[in-house]
C-alpha positions in Angstrom: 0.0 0.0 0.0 1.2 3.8 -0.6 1.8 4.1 3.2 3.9 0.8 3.5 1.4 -1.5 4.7 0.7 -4.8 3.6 -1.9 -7.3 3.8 -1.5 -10.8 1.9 -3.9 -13.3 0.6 -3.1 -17.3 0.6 -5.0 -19.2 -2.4 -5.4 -23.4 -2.8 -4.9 -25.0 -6.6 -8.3 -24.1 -7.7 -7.7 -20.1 -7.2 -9.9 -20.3 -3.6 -8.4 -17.9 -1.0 -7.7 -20.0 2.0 -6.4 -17.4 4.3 -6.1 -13.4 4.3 -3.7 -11.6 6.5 -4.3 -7.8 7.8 -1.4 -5.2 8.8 -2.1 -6.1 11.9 -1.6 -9.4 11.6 -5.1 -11.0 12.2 -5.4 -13.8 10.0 -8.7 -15.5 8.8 -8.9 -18.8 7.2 -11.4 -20.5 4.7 -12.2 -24.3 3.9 -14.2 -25.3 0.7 -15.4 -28.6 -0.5 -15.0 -30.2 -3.5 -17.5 -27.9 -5.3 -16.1 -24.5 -4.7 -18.2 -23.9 -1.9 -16.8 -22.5 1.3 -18.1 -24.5 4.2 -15.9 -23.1 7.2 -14.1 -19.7 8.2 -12.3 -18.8 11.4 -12.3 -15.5 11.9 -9.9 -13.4 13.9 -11.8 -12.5 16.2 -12.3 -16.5 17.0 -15.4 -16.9 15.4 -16.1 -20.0 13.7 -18.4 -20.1 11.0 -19.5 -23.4 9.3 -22.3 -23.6 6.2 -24.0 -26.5 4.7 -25.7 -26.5 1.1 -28.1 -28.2 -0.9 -27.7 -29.8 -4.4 -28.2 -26.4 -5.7 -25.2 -24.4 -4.0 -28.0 -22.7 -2.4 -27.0 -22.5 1.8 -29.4 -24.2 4.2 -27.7 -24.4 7.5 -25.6 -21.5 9.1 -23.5 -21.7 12.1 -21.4 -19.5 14.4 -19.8 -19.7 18.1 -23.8 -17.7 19.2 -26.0 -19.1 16.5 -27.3 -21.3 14.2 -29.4 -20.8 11.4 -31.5 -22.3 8.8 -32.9 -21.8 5.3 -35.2 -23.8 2.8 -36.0 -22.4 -0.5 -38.6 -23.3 -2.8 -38.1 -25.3 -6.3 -36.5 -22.5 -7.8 -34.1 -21.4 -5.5 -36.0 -18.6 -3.6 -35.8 -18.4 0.0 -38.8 -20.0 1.5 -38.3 -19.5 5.0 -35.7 -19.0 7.4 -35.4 -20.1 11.1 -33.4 -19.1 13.7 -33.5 -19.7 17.5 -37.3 -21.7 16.9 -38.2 -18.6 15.5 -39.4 -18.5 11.9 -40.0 -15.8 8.8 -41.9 -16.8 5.6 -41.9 -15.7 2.3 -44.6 -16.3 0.0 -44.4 -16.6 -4.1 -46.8 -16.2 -7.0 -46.4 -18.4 -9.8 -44.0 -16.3 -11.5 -41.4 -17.2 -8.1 -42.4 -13.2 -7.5 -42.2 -12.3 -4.2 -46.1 -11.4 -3.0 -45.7 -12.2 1.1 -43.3 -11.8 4.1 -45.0 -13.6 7.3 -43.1 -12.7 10.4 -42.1 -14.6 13.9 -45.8 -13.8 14.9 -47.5 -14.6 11.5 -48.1 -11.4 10.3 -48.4 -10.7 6.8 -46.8 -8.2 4.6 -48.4 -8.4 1.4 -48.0 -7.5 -2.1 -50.0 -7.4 -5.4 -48.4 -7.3 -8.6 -49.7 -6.4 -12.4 -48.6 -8.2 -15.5 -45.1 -7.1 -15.6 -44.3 -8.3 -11.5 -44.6 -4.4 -10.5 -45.9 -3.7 -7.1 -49.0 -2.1 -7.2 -50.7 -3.0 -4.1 -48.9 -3.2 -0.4 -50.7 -4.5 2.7 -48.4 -4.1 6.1 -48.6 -6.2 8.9 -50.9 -3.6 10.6 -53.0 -3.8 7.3 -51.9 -0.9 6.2 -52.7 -0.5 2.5 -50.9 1.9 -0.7 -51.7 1.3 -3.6 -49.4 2.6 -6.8 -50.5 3.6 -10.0 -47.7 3.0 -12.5 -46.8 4.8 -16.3 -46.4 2.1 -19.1 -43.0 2.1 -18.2 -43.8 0.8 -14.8 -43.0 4.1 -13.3 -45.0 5.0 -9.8 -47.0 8.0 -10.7 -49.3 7.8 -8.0 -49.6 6.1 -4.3 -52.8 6.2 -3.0 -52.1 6.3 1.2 -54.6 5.9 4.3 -56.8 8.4 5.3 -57.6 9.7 1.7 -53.7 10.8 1.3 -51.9 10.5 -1.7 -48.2 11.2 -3.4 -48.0 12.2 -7.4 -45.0 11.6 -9.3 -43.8 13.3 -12.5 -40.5 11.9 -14.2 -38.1 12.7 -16.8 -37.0 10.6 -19.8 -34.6 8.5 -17.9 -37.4 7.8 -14.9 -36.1 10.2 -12.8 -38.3 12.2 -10.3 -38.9 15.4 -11.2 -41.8 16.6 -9.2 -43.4 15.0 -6.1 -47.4 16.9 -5.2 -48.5 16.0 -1.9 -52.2 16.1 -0.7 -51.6 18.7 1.5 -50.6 20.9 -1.2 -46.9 20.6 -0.9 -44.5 19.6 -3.6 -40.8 18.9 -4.5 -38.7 19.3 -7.2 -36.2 18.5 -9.2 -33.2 18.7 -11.5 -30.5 16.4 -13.0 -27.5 16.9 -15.1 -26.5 14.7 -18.1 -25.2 11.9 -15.9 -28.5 11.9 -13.5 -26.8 13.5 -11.2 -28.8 16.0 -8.8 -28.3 19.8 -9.5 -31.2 21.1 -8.0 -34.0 20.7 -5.8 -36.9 22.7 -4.2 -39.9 22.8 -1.8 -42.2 25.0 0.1 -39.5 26.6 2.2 -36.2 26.2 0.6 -34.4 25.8 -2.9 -31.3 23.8 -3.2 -29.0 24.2 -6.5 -25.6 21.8 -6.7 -22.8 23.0 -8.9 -20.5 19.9 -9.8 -17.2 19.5 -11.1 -16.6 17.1 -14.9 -16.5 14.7 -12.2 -19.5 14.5 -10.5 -18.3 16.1 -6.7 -20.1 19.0 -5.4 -18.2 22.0 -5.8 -21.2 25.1 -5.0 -24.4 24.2 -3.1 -26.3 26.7 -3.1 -29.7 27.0 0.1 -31.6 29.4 -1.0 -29.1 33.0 -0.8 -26.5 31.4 1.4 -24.1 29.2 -0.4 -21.1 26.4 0.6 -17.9 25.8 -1.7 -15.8 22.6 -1.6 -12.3 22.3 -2.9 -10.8 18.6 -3.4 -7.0 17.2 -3.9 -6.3 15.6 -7.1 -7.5 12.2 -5.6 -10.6 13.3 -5.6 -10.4 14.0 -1.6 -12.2 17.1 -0.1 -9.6 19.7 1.0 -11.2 23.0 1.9 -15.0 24.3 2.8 -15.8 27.6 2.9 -19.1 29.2 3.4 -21.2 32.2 2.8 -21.4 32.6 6.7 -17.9 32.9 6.8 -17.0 29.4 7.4 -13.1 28.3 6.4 -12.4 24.9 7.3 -9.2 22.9 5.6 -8.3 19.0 5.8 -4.6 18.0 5.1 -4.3 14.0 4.3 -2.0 11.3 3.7 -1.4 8.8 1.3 -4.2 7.0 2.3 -6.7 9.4 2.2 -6.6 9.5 5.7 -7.2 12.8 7.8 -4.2 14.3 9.1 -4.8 17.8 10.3 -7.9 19.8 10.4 -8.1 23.5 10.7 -11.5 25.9 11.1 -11.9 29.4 11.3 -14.9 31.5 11.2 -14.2 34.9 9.9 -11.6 36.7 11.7 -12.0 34.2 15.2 -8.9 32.4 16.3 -8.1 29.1 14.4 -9.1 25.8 15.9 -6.5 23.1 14.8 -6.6 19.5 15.1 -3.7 16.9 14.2 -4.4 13.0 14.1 -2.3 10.0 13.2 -3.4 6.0 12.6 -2.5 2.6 13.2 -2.1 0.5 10.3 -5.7 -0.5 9.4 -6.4 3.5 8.9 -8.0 3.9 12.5 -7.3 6.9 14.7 -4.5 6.1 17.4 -4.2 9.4 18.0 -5.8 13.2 17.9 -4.2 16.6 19.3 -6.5 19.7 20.1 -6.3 22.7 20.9 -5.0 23.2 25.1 -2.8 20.7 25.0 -5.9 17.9 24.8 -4.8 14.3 23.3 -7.3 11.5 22.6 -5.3 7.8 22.6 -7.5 5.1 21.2 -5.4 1.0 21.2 -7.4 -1.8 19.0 -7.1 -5.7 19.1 -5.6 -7.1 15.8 -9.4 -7.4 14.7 -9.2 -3.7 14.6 -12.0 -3.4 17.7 -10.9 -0.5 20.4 -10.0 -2.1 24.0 -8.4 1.5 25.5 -9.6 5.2 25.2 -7.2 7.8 26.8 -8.2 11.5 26.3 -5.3 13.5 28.6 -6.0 17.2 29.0 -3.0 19.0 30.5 -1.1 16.1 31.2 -4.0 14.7 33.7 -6.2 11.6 32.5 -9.7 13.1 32.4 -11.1 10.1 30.8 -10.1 6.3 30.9 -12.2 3.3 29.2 -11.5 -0.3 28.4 -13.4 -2.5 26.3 -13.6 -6.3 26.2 -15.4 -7.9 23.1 -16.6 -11.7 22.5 -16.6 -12.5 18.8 -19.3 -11.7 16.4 -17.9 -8.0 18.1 -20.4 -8.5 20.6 -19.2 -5.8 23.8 -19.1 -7.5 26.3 -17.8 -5.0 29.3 -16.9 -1.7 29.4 -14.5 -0.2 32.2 -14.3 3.5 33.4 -10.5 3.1 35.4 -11.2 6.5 36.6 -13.8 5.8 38.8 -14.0 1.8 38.4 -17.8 1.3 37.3 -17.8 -1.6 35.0 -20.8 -1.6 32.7 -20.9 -5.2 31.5 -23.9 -5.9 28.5 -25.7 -8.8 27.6 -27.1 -10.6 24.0 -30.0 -13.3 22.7 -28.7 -15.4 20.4 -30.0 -13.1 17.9 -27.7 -10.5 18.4 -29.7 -8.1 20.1 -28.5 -6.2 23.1 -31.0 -7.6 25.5 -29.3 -5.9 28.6 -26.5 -3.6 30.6 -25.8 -3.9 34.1 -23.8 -1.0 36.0 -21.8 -3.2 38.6 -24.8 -4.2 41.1 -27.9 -6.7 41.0 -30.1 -4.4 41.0 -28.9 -2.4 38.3 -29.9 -4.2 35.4 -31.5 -1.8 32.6 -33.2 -4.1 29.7 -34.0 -3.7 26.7 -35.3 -7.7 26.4 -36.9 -8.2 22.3 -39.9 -10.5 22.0 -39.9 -12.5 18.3 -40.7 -9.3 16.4 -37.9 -6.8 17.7 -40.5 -4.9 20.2 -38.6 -3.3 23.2 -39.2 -3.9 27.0 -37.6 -2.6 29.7 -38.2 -5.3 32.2 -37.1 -9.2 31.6 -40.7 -10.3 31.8 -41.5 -8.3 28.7 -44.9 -7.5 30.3 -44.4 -3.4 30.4 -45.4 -2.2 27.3 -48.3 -3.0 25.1 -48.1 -3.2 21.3 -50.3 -3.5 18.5 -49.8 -4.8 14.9 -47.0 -3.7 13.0 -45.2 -3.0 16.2 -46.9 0.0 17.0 -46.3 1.1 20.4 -49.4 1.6 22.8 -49.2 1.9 25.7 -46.0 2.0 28.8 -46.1 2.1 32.5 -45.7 6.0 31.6 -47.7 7.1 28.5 -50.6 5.6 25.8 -49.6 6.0 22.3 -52.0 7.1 19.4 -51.2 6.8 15.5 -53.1 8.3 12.2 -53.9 6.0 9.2 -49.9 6.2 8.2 -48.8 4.8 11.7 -46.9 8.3 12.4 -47.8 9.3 16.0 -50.1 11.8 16.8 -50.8 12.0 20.4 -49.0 10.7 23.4 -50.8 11.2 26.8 -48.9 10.8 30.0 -50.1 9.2 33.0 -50.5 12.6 34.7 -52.7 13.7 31.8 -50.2 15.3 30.4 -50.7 15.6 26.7 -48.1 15.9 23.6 -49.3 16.6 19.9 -47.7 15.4 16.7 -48.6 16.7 13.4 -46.9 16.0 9.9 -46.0 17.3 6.5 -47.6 15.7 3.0 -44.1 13.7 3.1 -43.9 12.2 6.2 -41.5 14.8 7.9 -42.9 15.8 11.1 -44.1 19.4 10.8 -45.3 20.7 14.7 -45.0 19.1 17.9 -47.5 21.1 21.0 -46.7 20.7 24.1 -48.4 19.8 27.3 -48.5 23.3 28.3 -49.8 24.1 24.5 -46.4 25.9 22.9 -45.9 25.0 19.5 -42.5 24.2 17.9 -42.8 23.8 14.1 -40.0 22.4 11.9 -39.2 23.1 8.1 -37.4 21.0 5.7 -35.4 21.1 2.4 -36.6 18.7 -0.4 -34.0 16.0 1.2 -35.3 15.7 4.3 -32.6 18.4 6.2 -33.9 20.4 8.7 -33.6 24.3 8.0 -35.5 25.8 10.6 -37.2 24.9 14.5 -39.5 27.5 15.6 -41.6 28.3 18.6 -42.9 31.2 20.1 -39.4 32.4 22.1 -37.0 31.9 18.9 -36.1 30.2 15.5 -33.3 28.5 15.0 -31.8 27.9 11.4 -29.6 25.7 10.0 -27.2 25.5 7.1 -26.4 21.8 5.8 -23.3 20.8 4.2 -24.2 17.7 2.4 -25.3 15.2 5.1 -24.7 17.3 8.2 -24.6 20.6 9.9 -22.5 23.5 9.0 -24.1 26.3 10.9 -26.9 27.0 13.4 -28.0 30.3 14.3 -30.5 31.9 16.1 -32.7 34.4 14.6 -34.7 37.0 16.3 -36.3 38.7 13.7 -37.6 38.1 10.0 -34.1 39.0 8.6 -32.2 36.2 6.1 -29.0 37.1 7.8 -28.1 35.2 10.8 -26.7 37.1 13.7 -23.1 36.4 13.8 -22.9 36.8 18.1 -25.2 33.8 17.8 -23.6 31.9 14.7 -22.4 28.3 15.6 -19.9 26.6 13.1 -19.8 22.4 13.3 -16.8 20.9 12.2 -17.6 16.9 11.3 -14.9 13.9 10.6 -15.4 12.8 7.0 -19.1 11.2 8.4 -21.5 11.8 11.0 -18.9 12.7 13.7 -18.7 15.8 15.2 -15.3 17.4 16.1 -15.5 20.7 16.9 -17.9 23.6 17.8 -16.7 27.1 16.4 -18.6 30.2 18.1 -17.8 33.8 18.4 -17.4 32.8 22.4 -14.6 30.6 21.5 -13.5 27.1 19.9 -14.4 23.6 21.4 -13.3 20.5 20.9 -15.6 17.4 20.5 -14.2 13.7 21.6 -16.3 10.6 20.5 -16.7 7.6 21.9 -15.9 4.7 19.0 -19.3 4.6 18.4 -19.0 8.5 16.8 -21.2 9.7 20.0 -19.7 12.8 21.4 -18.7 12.3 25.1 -16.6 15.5 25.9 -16.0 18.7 24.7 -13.3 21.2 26.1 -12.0 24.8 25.3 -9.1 26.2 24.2 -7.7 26.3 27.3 -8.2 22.4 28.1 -10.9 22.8 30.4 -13.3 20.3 30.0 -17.1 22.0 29.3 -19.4 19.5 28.9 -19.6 15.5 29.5 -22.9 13.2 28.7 -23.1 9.4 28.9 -26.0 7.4 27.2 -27.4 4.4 28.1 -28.2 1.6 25.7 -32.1 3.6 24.9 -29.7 6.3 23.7 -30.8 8.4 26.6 -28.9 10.9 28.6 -28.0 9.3 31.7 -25.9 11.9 33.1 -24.0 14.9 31.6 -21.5 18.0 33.1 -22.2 21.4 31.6 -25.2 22.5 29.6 -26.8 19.5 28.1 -27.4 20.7 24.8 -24.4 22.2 24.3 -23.1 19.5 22.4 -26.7 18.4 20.7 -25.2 15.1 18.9 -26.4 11.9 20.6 -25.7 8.4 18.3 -24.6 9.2 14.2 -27.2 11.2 12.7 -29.1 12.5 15.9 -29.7 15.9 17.2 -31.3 16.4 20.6 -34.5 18.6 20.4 -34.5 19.1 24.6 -38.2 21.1 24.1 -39.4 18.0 22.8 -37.7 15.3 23.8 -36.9 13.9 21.0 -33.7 13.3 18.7 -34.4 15.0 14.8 -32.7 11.4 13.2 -32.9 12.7 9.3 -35.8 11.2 8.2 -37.5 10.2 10.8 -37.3 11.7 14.7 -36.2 9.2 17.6 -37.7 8.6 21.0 -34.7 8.0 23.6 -37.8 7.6 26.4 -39.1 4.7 24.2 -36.1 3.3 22.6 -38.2 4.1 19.0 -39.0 5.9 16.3 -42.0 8.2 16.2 -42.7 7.3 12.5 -42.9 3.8 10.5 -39.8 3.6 8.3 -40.3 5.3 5.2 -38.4 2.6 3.2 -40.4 0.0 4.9 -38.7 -3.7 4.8 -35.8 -2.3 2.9 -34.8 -0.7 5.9 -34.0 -4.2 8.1 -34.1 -2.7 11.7 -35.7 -4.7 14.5 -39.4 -3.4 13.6 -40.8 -1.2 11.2 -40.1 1.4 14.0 -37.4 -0.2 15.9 -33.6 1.6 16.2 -31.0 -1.1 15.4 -29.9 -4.6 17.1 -27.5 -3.7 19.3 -26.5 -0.2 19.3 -23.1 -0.7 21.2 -21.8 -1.0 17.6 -24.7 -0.3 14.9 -26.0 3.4 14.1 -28.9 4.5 11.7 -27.6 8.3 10.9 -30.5 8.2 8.2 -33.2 7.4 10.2 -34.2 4.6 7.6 -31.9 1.6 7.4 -29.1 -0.2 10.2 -25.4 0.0 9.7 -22.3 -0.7 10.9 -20.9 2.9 12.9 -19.1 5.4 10.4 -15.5 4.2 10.7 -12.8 6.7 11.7 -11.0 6.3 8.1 -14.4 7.3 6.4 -16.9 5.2 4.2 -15.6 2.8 1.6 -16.9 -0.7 -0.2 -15.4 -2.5 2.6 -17.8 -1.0 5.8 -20.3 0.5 3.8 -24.4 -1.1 5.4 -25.6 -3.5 3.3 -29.3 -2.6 3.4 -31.6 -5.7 2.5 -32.1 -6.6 -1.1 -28.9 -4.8 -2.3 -25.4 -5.7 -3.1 -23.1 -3.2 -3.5 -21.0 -3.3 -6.6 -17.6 -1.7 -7.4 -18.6 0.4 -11.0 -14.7 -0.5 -11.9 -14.2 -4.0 -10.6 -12.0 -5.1 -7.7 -10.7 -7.5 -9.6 -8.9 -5.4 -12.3 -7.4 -3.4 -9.1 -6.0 -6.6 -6.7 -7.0 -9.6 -9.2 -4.3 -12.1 -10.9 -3.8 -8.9 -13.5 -4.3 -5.9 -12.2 -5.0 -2.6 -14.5 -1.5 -0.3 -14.6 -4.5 2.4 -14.6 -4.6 2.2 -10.8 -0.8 3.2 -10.5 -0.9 5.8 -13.0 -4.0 7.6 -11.6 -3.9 6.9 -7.9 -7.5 5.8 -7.7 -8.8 3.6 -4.4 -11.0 1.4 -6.5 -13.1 1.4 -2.5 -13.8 5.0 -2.6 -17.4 5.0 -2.3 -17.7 7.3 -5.2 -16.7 4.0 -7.3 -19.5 2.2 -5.4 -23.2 1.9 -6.2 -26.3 -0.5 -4.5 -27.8 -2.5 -6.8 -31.0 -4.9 -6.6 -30.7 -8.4 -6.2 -34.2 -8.8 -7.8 -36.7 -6.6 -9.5 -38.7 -6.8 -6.1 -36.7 -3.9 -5.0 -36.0 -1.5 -8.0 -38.0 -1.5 -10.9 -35.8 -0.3 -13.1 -31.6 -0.6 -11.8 -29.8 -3.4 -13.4 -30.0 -6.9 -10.8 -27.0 -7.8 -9.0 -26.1 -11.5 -7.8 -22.8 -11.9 -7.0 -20.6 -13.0 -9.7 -21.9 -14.9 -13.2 -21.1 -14.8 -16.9 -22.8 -11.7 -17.2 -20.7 -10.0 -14.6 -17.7 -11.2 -16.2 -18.3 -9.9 -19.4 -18.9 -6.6 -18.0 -15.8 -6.7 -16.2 -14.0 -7.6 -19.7 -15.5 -4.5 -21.3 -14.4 -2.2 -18.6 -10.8 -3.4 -18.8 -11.1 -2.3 -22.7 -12.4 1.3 -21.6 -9.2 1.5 -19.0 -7.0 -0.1 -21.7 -8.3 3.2 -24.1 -7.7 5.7 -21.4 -3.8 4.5 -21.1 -3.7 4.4 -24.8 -4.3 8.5 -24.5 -2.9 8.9 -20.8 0.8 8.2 -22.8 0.0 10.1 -26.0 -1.2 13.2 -24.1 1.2 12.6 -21.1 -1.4 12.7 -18.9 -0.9 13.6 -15.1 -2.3 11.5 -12.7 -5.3 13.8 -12.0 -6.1 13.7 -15.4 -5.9 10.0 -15.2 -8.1 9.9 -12.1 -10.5 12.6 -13.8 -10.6 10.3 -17.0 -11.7 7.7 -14.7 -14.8 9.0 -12.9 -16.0 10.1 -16.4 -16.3 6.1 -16.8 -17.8 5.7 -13.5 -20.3 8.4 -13.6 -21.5 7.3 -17.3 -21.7 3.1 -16.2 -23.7 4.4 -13.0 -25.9 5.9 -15.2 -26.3 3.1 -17.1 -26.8 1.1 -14.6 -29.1 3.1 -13.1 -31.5 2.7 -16.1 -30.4 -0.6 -16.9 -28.8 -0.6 -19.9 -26.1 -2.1 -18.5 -27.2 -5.5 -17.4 -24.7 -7.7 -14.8 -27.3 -10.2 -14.5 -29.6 -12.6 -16.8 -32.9 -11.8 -15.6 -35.0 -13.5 -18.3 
């Protein structure tokens, strides 16, 4: 590798890998049979996974050191059912082997009706929930007819893009694409959004409505510099890796906040130095799993944690060494986090799962009430009341207290009035980020740099321009982490725990400001300072302390219920616990979306390896792996310098037409596949050809290349490019 790591791969005579090695050392081996098929890995975490198939390579039994599970598939190959712990899901098939029913642990069923061509255009829920979808010729959605007399109209452009979404409310989207389908602009009600891109693809200008934020990149495609309208001047310094090395942020003419990190060999951070002589230590296993957090502020230790892991990365204690409280957490054999216990027996807090991922807090499971679909009824502290949609309405306290939910055309939550009757209201942009909070005291804007915040501000009047005594600047890690808070009070730095959750935050002096620990409902156990002064809970979350809720993106999360508020808006697609539920086991899974369970944002950033794997995708490199570290690899990667893993080389693909109507299918590897691979080897073998005649640099390389990418993504968008026979 460019920074002098190595890992190594170990194959048998029939090109199987038998064994991988990491920089670390962690070795994994694999066993096959005589077919190919791999029937055992040992993992280096010392897991040992063994699978058994049927005459039809399809797997039917599954087992691990916690689990075993099995499957049975119907004449064809689909999956039939699968069972796991005596507990078993159903699927159900029309003639055609389409999918038309999911039956969960309880029976349930989630239905679909299909026309003539296999499209959806009737869904039941397992509350009975019913949409119906009228489709174009093409089989495009131009209509769902919702509950309660709601509906959602679609327009699209030639190449089944949405352009305009009308709402029964009278609200709308829109929007714009470039010649590659790539988003330039997009607007609502409240706010319009315009994208400026590079021949590349990146953002380069986004513009919310008068206010704009510009991005500089490397020549590897890596973001160097953000500035902003508001005076925002943030720059990222990286090595060969990609790798963050040093951020700077400035706002205006304040002081400079300057951070410097370094990383073990698997690209996570060992090490991070802030501003008043602040340093955050983290040590990993060879797996690559933390076991020590050291954060040193003046040359005292003002915080101290070790972690101890089972396999499957299942936590199994954590340590505080300053003040010796050892949280220790238990599982079901289903992977959820059924438990924590702080040290006494009495302190158990639960969070037990009965077969169709609805939350307790007590072992007995006999605390909460739930109704179909895993709608939440009633607790020992609150009943629970839902539209036609599922979204709650009203939640009414034991003491009679009473809380009001009410809710755009879209699903975004639009007012919430509280039990003494003030009203906060909420406005969005056309992708779900929150621009404004109101109530009757003040309104608070937000500015949104891609996926998170840039700036908040407070605004006291009706004027566009924010008050710049009350302008907040957020400086984020390449995700969903927060690392520093820029105000015209001063800079503060933001430590996270490995999760990405903010813990600390401390000046520019080295004085610690603020503290907050969560327990596993994501709730605010205890905290030091203001507690919304740092407002990030888990990856995605932002505390609303007038509500009590967390905004979570698309959705908004209840840390008193362990839930969301709203069914998920991508329904089964999203595979959490319930159609409500907030991950498995959140001592190592987030949901910064609010709509689908993944793996926490690494340190190193998102790439193929660690990126979720929602259900019914596969994600597929758009220039193979193979031509990168196969038995040939493509001289294009050292010419250009291109991680063939950057997710900007990466797109999710259907593994049947059940879940995109119109994206080319992805199944793993098969002629088809192969024969795409073949023909991209040809395009990089024609951009060498001109690389050497025009003596290219290797940013012109690397700019030749995502010209390929963004035109195949398109392509496979629409499917005209095809990886898989599908009839």
């Amino acid at each position: 590798m460019p920074d002098g790591t190595s890992s190594t791969w170990e194959y048998d005579d029939r090109g199987n890998c038998i064994a991988t090695t990491n920089p670390l050392g962690a070795t994994e081996k694999y066993r096959y049979d005589y077919l190919n098929r791999l029937v055992q890995a040992t993992l280096s975490d010392g897991n040992n996974v063994q699978l058994q198939y049927d005459g039809y390579d399809d797997v039917v039994f599954a087992k691990d050191n916690h689990t075993q599970v099995s499957f049975d598939y119907t004449i064809l190959g689909s999956l039939k059912s699968r069972e796991q712990g005596g507990k078993k899901v159903r699927f159900a098939y029309d003639t055609e082997e389409q999918l038309i029913a999911v039956f969960n642990e309880k029976g349930e069923a989630y239905q679909f009706e299909r026309d003539a061509k296999g499209n959806i255009i009737k869904e039941i829920g397992f509350d009975d929930m019913t949409r119906t979808y009228e489709r174009s010729l093409a089989g495009l959605v131009q209509r769902i007819n919702r509950p309660g007399n709601r509906w959602t109209a679609y327009q699209h452009d030639n190449l089944g893009n949405v352009i305009r979404a009308d709402y029964y409310d009278d609200t709308w989207e829109t929007f714009s694409y470039d010649k590659n389908g790539l988003l330039i602009e997009t607007a609502n009600d409240h706010v319009s959004v315009k994208l400026e891109r590079d021949v590349s693809g990146q953002v380069i200008k986004e513009w919310q409505n008068d206010h704009w934020i510009e991005s500089s990149y490397d020549e590897l495609g890596n973001r160097s510099q953000i500035t902003s309208s508001l005076g925002a001047n943030i720059t990222v310094a990286r090595n060969e890796m990609g790798n963050v090395m040093q951020m700077t942020a400035s706002h205006s003419d304040q002081a400079q906040w300057t951070a410097s990190m370094q990383y073990n060999e698997l690209g996570q951070e060992i090490e991070r130095i802030l501003p008043g002589d602040v340093i955050s230590k983290w040590q990993y296993d060879i797996s690559g799993r933390p076991t020590h957090h050291l954060v040193k502020s003046q040359n005292r230790d003002t915080r101290r944690r070790v972690y101890n892991w089972d396999v499957n990365h299942r936590l199994r204690s954590m340590v505080n060494e300053l003040t010796g409280i050892k949280v220790t957490y238990g599982y079901d054999e289903f992977s959820n986090l059924v438990w924590s216990n702080q040290g006494g027996q009495f302190d158990f807090l639960y969070r037990s799962v009965d077969d169709v991922g609805n939350l307790y807090e007590t072992r007995e499971k006999t605390d909460r009430v739930y109704g179909a679909g895993s709608r939440l009824l009633e607790t020992k502290d609150a009943k629970f009341f839902y539209d036609e949609e599922g979204n709650l309405v009203e939640k009414v306290e034991k003491n009679g207290d009473t809380w009001k939910y009410e809710y755009y055309g879209n699903g975004m939550m639009s007012k919430v009035i509280r039990p003494d009757k003030t009203e906060i209201t909420f406005k969005y942009d056309s992708l779900g980020r929150r621009i404004e909070k109101s109530s009757e005291e003040k309104t608070i804007g937000f500015m949104w740099d891609g996926n998170t915040i840039l700036h908040e501000f407070d605004s006291q009047n009706d004027s566009a321009e924010p008050d710049s005594d009350n302008l907040v600047t957020w400086v984020f890690n390449d995700g969903f982490v927060p690392s520093a808070k820029i105000t015209s009070e001063g800079n503060y730095s933001i430590i996270s725990d490995y999760l990405g959750t903010p813990v600390e935050a401390y000046d520019e002096d080295g004085n610690r400001v603020w503290s907050a620990e969560l327990d596993v409902y994501g709730r605010v156990k205890e905290f030091t300072g203001e507690k919304d002064f740092i407002p990030f809970r888990y990856q995605g979350q932002y505390e609303d302390v007038e509500i009590g809720l967390y905004y979570n993106r698309f959705r908004y999360y209840s840390p008193s219920d362990g839930m969301y508020t709203q069914i998920d808006p991508i329904g089964l697609s999203g595979g959490n616990p319930s159609l409500y539920g907030y991950v498995y086991n959140p001592t190592i899974e987030t949901d910064p979306f609010g709509l689908a369970f993944g793996k926490s944002m690494p340190a190193s950033g998102w790439s193929y390896g660690n990126m979720p794997k929602p259900k019914g995708y596969q994600l597929h490199h758009i220039i193979p792996k193979s031509l990168y570290d196969g038995a040939n690899p493509h001289e294009i990667f050292k010419l250009s310098g291109y991680d063939v893993n950057n997710i900007r080389n990466t797109i999710y693909l259907p593994t049947s037409r059940d879940y995109h109507s119109t994206r080319s299918v992805h199944r793993g590897y098969n002629n088809h596949h192969k024969a795409y691979n073949e023909f991209m080897r040809a395009e990089l073998d024609k951009l060498v050809q001109l690389g050497q005649s025009g003596e290219w640099t290797s940013k012109q390389y690397h700019e030749a290349m995502q010209d390929i990418i963004n035109r195949e993504r398109k392509n496979l968008r629409t499917g005209k490019t095809r990886l898989h026979c599908e009839g």
